[in-house]
VOGU-3710 file (C-alpha; in Angstrom, 3 decimals, decimal comma):
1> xxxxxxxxxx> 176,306/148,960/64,995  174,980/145,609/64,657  177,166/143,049/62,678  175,990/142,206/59,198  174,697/138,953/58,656  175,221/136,627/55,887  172,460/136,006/53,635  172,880/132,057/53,773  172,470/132,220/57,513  169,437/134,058/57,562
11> xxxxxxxxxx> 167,888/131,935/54,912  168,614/128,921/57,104  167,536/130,425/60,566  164,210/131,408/58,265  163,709/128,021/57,424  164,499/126,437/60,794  162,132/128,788/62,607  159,562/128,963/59,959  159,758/132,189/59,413  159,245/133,894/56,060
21> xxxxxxxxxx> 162,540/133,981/53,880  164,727/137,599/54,036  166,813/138,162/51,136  169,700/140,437/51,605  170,253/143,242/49,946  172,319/143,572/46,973  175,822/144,625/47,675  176,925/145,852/43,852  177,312/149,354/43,493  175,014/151,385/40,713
31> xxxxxxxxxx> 177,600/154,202/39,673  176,152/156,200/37,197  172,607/155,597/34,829  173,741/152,688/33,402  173,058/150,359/36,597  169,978/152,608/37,658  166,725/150,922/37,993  163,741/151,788/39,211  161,831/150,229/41,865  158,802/149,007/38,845
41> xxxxxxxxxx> 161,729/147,675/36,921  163,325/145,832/39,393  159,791/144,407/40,087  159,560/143,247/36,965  162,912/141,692/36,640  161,943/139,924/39,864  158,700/138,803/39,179  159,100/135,257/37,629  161,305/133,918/40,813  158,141/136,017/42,751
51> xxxxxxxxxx> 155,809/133,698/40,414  158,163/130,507/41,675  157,929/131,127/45,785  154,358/132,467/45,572  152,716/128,929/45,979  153,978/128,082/48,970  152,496/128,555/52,395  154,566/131,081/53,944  155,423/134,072/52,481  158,476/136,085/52,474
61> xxxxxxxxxx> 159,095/139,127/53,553  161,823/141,812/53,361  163,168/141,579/56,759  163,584/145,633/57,708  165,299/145,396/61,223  168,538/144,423/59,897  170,627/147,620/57,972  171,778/147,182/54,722  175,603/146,548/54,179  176,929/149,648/53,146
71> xxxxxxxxxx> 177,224/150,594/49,124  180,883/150,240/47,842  182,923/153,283/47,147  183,928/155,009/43,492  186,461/156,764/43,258  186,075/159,910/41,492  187,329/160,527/37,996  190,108/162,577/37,174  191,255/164,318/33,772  193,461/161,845/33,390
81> xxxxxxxxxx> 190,838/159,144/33,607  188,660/160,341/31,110  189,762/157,679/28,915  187,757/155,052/31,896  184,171/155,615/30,766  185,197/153,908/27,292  187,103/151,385/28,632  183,617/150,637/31,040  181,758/150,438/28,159  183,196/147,459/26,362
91> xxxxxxxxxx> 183,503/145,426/29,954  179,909/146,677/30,659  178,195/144,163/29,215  179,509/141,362/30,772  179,040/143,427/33,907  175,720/144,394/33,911  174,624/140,542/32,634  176,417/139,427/35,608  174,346/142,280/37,822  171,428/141,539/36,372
101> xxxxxxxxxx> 172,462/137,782/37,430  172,076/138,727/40,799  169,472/140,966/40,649  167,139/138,471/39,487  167,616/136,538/42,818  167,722/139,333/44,931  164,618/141,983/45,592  165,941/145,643/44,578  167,391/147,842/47,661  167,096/151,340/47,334
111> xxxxxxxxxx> 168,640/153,177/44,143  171,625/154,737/44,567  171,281/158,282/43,240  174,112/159,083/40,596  176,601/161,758/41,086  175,565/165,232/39,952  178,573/166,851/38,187  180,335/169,418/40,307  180,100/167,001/43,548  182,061/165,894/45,723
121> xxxxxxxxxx> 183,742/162,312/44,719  182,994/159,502/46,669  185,680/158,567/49,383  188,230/156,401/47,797  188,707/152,657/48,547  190,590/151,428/51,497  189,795/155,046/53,192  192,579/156,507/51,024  192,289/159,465/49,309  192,980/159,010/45,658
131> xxxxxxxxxx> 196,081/160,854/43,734  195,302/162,532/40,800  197,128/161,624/37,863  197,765/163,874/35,466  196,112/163,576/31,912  198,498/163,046/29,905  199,245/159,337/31,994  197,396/157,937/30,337  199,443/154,806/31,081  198,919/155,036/34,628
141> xxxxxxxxxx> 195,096/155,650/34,085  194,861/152,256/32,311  196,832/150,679/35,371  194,547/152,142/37,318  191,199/151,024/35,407  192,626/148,066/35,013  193,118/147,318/38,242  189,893/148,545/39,118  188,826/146,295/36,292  190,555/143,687/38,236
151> xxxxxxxxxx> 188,821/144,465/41,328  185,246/144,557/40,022  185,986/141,568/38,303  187,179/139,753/41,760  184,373/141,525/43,206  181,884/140,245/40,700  183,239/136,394/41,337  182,523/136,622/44,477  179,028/137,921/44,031  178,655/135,367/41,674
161> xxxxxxxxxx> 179,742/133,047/44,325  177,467/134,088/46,865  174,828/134,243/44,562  175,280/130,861/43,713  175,431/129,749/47,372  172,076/131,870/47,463  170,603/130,124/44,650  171,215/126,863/46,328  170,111/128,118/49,623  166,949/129,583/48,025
171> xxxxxxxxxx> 166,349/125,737/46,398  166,266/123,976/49,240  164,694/126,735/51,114  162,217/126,041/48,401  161,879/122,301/48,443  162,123/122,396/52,247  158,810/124,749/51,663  157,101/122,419/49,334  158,028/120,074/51,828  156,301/121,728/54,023
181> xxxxxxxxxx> 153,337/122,947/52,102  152,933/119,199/51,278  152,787/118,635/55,135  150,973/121,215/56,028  148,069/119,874/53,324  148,319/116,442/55,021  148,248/118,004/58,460  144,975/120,262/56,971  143,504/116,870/56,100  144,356/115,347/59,008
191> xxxxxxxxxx> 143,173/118,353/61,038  139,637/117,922/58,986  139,490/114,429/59,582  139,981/114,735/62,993  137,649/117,882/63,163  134,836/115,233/61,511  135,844/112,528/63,522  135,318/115,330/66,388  132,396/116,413/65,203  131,260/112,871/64,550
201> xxxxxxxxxx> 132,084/112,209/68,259  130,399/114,721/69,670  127,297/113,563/68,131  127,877/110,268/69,318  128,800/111,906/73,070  125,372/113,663/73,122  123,607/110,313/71,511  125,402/108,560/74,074  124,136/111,234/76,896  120,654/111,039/75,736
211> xxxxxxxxxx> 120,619/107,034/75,835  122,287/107,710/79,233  119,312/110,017/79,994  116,775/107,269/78,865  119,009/104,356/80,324  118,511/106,385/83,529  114,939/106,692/83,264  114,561/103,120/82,463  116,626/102,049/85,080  114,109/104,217/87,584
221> xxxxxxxxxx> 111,425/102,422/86,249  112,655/98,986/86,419  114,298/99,831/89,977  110,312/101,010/90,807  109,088/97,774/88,892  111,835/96,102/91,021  110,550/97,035/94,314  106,445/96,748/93,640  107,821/93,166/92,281  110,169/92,489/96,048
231> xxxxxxxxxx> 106,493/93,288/97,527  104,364/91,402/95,572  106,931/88,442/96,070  106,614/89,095/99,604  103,062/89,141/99,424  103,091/85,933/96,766  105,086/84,482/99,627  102,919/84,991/102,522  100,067/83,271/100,592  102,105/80,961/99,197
241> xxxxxxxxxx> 102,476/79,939/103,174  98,864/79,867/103,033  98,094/78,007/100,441  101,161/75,318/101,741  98,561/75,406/104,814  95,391/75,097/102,388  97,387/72,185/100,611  97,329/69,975/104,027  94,259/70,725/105,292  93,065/69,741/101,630
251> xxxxxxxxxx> 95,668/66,647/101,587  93,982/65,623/104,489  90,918/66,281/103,597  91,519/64,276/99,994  93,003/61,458/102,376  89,580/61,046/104,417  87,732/61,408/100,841  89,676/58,717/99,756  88,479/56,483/102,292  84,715/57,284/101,792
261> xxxxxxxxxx> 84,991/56,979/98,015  85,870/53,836/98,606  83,035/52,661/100,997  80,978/54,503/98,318  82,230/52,638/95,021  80,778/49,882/96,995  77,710/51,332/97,529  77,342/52,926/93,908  78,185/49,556/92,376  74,718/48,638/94,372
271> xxxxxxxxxx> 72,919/51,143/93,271  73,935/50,257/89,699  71,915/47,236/90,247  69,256/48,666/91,772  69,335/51,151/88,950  69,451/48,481/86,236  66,545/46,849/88,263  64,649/49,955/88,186  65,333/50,447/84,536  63,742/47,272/84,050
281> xxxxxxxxxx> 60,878/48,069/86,116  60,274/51,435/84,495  60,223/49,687/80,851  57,765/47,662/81,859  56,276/50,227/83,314  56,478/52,351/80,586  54,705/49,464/78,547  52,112/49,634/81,453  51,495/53,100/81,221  50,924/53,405/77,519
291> xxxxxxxxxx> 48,657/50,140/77,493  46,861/52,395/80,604  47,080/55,215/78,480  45,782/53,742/75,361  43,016/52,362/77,279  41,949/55,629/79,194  41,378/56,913/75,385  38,973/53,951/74,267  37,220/54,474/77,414  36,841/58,191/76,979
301> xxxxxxxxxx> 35,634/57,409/73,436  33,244/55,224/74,657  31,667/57,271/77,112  31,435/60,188/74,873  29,999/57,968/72,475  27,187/56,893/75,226  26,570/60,828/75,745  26,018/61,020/72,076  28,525/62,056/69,073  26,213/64,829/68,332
311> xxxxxxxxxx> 24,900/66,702/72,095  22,934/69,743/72,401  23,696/72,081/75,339  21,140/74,600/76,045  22,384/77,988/78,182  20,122/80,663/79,166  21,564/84,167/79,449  20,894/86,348/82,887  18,857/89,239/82,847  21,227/92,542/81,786
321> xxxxxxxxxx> 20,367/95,645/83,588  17,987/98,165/82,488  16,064/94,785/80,910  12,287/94,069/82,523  12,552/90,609/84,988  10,675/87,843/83,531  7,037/87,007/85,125  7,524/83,748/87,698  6,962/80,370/85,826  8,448/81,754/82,793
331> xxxxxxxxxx> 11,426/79,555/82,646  11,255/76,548/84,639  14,038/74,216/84,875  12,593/71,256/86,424  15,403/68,474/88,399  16,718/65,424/87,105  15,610/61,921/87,981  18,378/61,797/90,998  16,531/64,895/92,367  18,011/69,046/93,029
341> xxxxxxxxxx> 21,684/67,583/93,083  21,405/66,267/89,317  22,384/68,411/86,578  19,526/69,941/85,331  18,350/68,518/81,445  15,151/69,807/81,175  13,728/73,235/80,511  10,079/74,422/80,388  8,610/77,830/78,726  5,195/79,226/79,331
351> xxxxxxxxxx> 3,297/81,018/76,661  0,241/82,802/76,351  -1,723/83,413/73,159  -2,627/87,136/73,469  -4,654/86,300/70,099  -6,880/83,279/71,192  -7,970/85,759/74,212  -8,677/88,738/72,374  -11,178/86,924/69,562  -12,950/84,459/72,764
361> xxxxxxxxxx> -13,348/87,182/75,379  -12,095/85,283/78,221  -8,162/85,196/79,415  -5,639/83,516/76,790  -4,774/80,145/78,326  -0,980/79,411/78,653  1,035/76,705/76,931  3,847/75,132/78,194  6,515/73,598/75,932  9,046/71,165/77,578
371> xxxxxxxxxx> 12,131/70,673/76,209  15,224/68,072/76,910  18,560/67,980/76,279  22,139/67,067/77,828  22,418/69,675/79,893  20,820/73,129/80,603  22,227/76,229/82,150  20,118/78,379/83,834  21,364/82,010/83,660  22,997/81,509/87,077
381> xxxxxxxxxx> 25,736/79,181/85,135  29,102/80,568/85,226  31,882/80,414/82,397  33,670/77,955/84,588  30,840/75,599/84,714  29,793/75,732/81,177  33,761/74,768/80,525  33,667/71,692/82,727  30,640/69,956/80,339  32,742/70,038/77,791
391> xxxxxxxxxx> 36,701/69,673/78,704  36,330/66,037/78,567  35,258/66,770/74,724  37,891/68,917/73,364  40,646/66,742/75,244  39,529/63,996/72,305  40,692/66,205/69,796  44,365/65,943/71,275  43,249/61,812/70,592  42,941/61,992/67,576
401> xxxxxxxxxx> 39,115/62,873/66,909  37,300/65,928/65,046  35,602/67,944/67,516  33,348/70,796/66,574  31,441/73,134/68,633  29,302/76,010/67,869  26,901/78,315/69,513  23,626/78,415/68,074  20,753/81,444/68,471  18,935/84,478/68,145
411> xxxxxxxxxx> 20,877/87,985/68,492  21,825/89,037/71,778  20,990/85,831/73,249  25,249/84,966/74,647  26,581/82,700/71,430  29,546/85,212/71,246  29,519/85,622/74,820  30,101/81,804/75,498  32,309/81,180/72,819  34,946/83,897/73,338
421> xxxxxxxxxx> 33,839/85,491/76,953  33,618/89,159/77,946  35,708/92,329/77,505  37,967/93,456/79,748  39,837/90,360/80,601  38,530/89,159/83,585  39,340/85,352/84,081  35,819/84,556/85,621  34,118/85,376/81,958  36,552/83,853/79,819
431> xxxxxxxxxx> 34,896/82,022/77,049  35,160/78,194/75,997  37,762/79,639/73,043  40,642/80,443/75,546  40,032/78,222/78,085  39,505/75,047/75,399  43,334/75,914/74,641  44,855/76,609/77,705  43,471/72,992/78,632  45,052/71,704/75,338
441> xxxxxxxxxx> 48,118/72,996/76,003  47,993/72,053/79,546  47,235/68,527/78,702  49,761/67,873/76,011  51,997/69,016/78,221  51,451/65,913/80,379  51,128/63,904/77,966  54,992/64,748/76,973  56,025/62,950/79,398  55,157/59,820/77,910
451> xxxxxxxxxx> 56,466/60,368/75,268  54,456/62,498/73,175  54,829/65,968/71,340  51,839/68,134/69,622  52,100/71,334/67,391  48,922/73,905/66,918  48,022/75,409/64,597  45,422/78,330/64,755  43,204/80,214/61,770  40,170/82,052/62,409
461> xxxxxxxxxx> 37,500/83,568/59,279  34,052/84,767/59,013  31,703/84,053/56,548  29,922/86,837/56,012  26,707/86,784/53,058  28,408/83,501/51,955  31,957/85,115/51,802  34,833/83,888/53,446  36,966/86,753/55,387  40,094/86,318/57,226
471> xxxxxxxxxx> 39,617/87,643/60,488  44,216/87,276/61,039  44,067/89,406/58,475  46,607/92,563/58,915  48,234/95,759/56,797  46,608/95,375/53,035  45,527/91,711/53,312  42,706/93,325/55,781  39,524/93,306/54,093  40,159/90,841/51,254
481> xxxxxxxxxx> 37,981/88,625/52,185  36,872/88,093/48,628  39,831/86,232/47,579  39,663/83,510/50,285  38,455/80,073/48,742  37,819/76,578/50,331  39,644/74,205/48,790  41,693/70,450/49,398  44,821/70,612/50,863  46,024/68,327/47,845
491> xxxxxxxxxx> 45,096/65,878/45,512  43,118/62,868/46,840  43,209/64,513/50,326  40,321/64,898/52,335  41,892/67,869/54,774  40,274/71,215/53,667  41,892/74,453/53,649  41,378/78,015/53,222  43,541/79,789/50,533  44,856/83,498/51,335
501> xxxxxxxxxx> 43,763/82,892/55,455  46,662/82,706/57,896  47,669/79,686/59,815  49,723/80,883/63,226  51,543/78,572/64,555  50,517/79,158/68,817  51,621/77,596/71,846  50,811/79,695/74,550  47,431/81,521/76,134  48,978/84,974/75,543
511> xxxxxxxxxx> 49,923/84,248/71,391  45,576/82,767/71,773  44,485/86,296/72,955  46,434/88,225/70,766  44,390/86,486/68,095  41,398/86,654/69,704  41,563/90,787/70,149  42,564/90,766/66,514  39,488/88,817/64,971  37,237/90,945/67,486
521> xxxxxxxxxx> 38,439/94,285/65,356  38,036/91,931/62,078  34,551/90,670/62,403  31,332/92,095/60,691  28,643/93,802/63,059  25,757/95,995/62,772  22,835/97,409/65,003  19,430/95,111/64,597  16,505/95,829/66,691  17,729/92,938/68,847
531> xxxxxxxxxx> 21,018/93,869/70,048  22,449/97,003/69,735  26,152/95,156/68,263  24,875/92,013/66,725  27,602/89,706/64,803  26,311/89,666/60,870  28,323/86,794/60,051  29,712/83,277/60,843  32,980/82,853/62,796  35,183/79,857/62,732
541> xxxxxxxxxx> 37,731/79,308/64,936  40,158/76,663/63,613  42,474/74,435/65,759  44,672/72,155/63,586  46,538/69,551/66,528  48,912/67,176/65,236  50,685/64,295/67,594  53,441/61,822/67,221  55,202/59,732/69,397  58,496/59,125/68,251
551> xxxxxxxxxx> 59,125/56,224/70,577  56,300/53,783/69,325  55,988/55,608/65,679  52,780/56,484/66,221  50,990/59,812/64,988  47,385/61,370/65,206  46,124/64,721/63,605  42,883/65,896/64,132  41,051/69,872/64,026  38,775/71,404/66,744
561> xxxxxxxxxx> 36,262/73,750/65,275  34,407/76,237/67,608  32,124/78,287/66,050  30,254/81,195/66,690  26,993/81,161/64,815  24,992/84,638/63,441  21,803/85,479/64,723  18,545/83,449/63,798  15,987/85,873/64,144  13,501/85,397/61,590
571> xxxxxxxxxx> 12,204/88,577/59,311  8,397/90,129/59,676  7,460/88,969/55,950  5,227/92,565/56,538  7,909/94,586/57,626  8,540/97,952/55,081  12,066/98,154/54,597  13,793/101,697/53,825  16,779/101,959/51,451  19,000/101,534/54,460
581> xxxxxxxxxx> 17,654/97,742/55,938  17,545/96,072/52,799  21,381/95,494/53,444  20,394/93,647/56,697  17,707/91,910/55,264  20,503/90,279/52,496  22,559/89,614/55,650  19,949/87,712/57,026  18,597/85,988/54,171  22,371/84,830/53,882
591> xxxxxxxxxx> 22,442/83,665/57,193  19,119/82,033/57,621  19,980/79,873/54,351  23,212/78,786/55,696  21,720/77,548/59,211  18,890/75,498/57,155  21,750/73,863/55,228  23,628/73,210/58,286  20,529/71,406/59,776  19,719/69,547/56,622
601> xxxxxxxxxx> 22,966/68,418/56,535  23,220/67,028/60,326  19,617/65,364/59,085  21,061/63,431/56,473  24,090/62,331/58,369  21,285/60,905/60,983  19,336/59,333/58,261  22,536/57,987/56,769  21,625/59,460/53,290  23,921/58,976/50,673
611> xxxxxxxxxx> 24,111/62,490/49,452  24,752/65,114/52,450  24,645/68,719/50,920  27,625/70,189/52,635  28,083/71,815/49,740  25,153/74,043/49,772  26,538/76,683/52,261  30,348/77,528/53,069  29,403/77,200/56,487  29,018/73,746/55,985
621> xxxxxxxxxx> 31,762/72,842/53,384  34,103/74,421/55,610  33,194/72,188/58,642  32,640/69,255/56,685  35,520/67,070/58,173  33,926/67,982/61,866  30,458/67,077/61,370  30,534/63,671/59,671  30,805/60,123/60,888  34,162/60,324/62,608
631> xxxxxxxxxx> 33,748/63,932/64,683  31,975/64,623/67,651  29,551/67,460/67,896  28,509/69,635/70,367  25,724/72,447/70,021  24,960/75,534/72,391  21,867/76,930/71,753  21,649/80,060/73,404  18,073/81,978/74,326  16,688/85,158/75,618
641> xxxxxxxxxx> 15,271/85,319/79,216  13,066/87,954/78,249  9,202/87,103/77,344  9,675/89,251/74,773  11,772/87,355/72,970  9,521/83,551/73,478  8,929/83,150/69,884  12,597/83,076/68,505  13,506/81,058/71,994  11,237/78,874/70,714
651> xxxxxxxxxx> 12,414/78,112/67,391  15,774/78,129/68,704  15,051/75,231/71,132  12,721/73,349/68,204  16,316/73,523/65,927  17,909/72,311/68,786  15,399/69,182/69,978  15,658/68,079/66,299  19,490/67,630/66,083  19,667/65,806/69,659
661> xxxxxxxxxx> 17,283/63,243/67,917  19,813/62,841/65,649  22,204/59,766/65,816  26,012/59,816/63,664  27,985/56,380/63,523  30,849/55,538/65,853  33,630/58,307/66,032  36,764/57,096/64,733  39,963/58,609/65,634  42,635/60,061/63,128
671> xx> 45,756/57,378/63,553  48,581/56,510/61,492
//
């Protein structure tokens, strides 16, 4: 059998080798009921020093592989020891506290199971078999308890003893476990710190592997970066060698610069002189040119003033298809006094008095009527032509001097056609309206050069039954023609106006025809017997130029008037009119009173009358500042080809002979 160990040493080889504690088993014997308890009790009686040891970390276990020591012996009662049980029972006390001393420390063992009576008695101590005293020793029973006495008690020191030494062993098996719980909670700590700190660190490794990851990626684009940048250097560095090649090609180029820069610094401080001379030169030159300049005007005044300030043109219009061809010695134009190569200025009409040869019997005579004027134009007269009369004329309006011109005749005899040309566009039959500005525009142009600069300004109305419309009219001002008044330009000025009209500010040919089409749409027309579209009003087309040169402060503003004039047909005084003519006979009642004014009033200007009655028609009020003393005037009077129309030619060309009788003072320019 396996040697019994002692408590104390398994305690200590527990602790050593962390195992869980063992307690050995109790080695006092239970004789009878007395020391019986059961295994509940003895949990019980253990269960505070369970309470103590159950904090710690390890637990403790009843160690099962080693046997229990072996219970001690009773010896078995004789007759003569009946007497023992009483004697037990006053030393059973102290006993059983001292048993219960132990079994406090100690876990229970098995019970013990009492003797039943009639068994067999235990073996006796020491392996001796007991004598039997007889009962009436009672002497030698007491010996006997008492030495049994004797023995428990020894037996019972050295339980005591050893449960003392137990005790002890049990405390510091206790505090080393406290010890070691207290450890163990600083190692747990320590093992969660770490475990964090691991934890922490792993985070930090896999951080630390993605920046490696993106380090590595950077560091394949920068290596990439690297090597496009080792060939562009190597490129850089190839033209680099070129342009070190450039540089002394250009060095020596700079060098042989050098040298002619300095043979011209020579030459340039020459041609400062020469420069400063021709400054000089172009001053006076300058001078020279506006002196010229200034002269070229007084001349051109002066010879328009020998043609006359007020000249009468006289056009005759071709033949139109589908219109019967005049009779020979109709229309004469007879030559000038230099012969065919002179302009012609004459024109002579044959008429016969179908009357005076009807009441006689015999064949009407004809009459001739000869007329003169500045120029004629026989139908054969182109646009072109017509303009070249007159450019001269409208070029003194950019000098300073009211021009006016206006187309004078019956319907369908060319005024409108001469003043603003025919449709379609064709250069070749532009009128004297377009062309008159091109040639403005073309002149001032020139004359910038020297030194001046000239604004236009354009406005174009009708009068229509004494009305004044704006023909620039557009959107809702079209039509209100009603609220347009003549009136001064301001207080104590002479410069007339038209309120509620437009004033366009032009400077080129194409702004010109734009304005043109749009007065076209604009103006009044009706059907006579005449002309199938006959103008029913008065057009004025309104040229305001104003010039300054800013060198010599000088300044001239003047207007150029060109006018289209309404039919003069006369009215049969015996004519029945329907509901539907007596509007056209208004119109040209209107229109007949307005062309007597305007002759009146070019009458008194000739006869230097005090009072001139511009007043009397807006025709006239309108164009007062062109038809006095300081304008120049031009008339077209226009006629019919056809024989047909004689008697209105005639009284057309009568109008016309009496205004080229007429004499107006010296033109006089508009200077500041």
């Amino acid at each position: 059998m396996e040697p019994q160990r002692s408590p104390l040493l398994e305690v200590r080889g527990n602790v050593e080798l962390k195992r869980p504690l063992v307690k050995a088993p109790s080695r006092l014997p239970l004789p009878g009921t007395r020391f019986k308890r059961g295994p509940d009790r003895m949990e019980a009686a253990l269960e505070p020093e369970k309470k103590r040891t159950r904090g710690l970390d390890t637990v403790t276990k009843i160690a099962t592989s080693h046997p229990r020591p072996p219970a001690l012996t009773v010896r078995p009662q004789t007759q003569s020891q009946t007497t023992a049980p009483k004697v037990a029972k006053k030393t059973g006390p102290r006993c059983s506290t001292a048993i219960g001393t132990v079994l406090k420390n100690q876990k229970p063992g098995p019970a013990v199971p009492a003797q039943k009576p009639g068994a067999a008695a235990p073996p006796v101590l020491g392996g001796k078999k007991p004598t039997k005293r007889p009962a009436w020793d009672l002497k030698g029973q007491l010996c006997d308890l008492s030495a049994e006495l004797k023995c428990c008690r020894e037996r019972t020191q050295t339980l005591n003893q050893e449960n003392q030494q137990l005790q002890d062993q049990l405390k510091e098996a206790q505090q080393q476990a406290r010890a070691l719980g207290a450890e163990c909670r600083t190692l747990e700590g320590e093992l969660a710190r770490v475990q964090a700190q691991a934890e922490q660190g792993q985070q930090e490794l896999g951080n630390l592997r993605a920046h490696v990851l993106e380090l590595e990626e950077q560091l394949g684009t920068q290596q990439g970066l690297v090597q496009e940048l080792q060939k562009e250097q190597v490129g850089l560095q190839e033209e680099r060698r070129g342009l070190a090649a450039q540089l002394e090609e250009q060095e020596r180029r700079l060098q042989a610069s050098e040298a002619a820069l300095s043979g011209s610094q020579a030459e340039v401080a020459s041609l400062r002189q020469e420069a400063a001379t021709q400054a000089t030169l172009l001053v006076e030159q300058g001078e020279r040119l506006h002196g010229l300049e200034m002269e070229r005007r007084r001349l051109h005044n002066q010879l328009q003033e020998l043609k006359g300030n007020i000249r009468v043109f006289c056009r005759v219009r071709p033949v139109l298809p589908g219109e019967p061809t005049p009779s020979p010695g109709f229309l004469l134009f007879p030559s000038g006094p230099g012969g065919p190569s002179d302009p012609p200025t004459r024109l002579s009409i044959s008429r016969t008095d179908e009357r005076r040869g009807t009441l006689s019997g015999t064949p009407a005579p004809t009459t001739r009527h000869d007329f003169s004027f500045d120029r004629v134009f026989p139908p054969g007269s182109g646009q072109d032509q017509v303009f070249e009369e007159i450019a001269m004329l409208v070029q003194s309006a950019l000098d300073g001097y009211p021009v006016c011109i206006f187309a004078y005749g019956q319907t369908g005899s060319g005024k409108t056609f001469t003043m603003e040309g025919g449709p379609g566009g064709d250069p070749q039959v532009e009128g004297l309206i377009p062309r008159a500005l091109r040639h403005l525009f073309s002149v001032a142009q020139e004359l910038g050069g020297q030194g001046w600069t000239y604004s236009f300004v354009a406005s174009y109305v009708e009068i229509y039954n004494e009305t004044v419309r704006d023909l620039l009219a557009t959107g809702t001002r079209k039509g209100q023609g009603s609220e347009c008044e003549i009136r001064r330009a301001g207080p104590g000025s002479e410069e007339l106006t038209v309120t509620n009209a437009r004033y366009v500010p032009v400077s080129c040919e194409k702004e010109v025809e734009a304005l043109l089409q749009l007065a076209h749409q604009n103006r009044a027309v009706a059907r006579t017997s005449q002309n199938e579209r006959s103008s029913r009003s008065h057009s004025v087309f309104q040229l305001q130029i104003s010039g300054e040169h800013a060198g010599r402060g000088l300044q001239c503003a003047a207007p150029l008037s060109l006018v289209d004039l309404a039919g003069s047909e006369r009215l049969d005084p015996g004519l029945a009119l329907g509901p539907g003519e007596r509007e056209r006979l208004r119109e040209t009642q209107a229109i007949n009173s307005s062309l007597s004014t305007l002759g009146l009033v070019i009458m008194a200007l000739s006869n230097k009358e005090s009072h001139v009655p511009y007043r009397n028609s807006k025709l006239t009020y309108l164009l007062q500042n062109s038809l006095g003393g300081s304008a120049k005037m031009l008339m077209f009077v226009n006629i019919s080809p056809l024989e047909e129309n004689v008697s209105e030619s005639l009284n057309s060309l009568r109008f016309a002979s009496k205004v080229n009788q007429c004499v107006i003072g010296t033109a006089q320019a508009n200077r500041k």
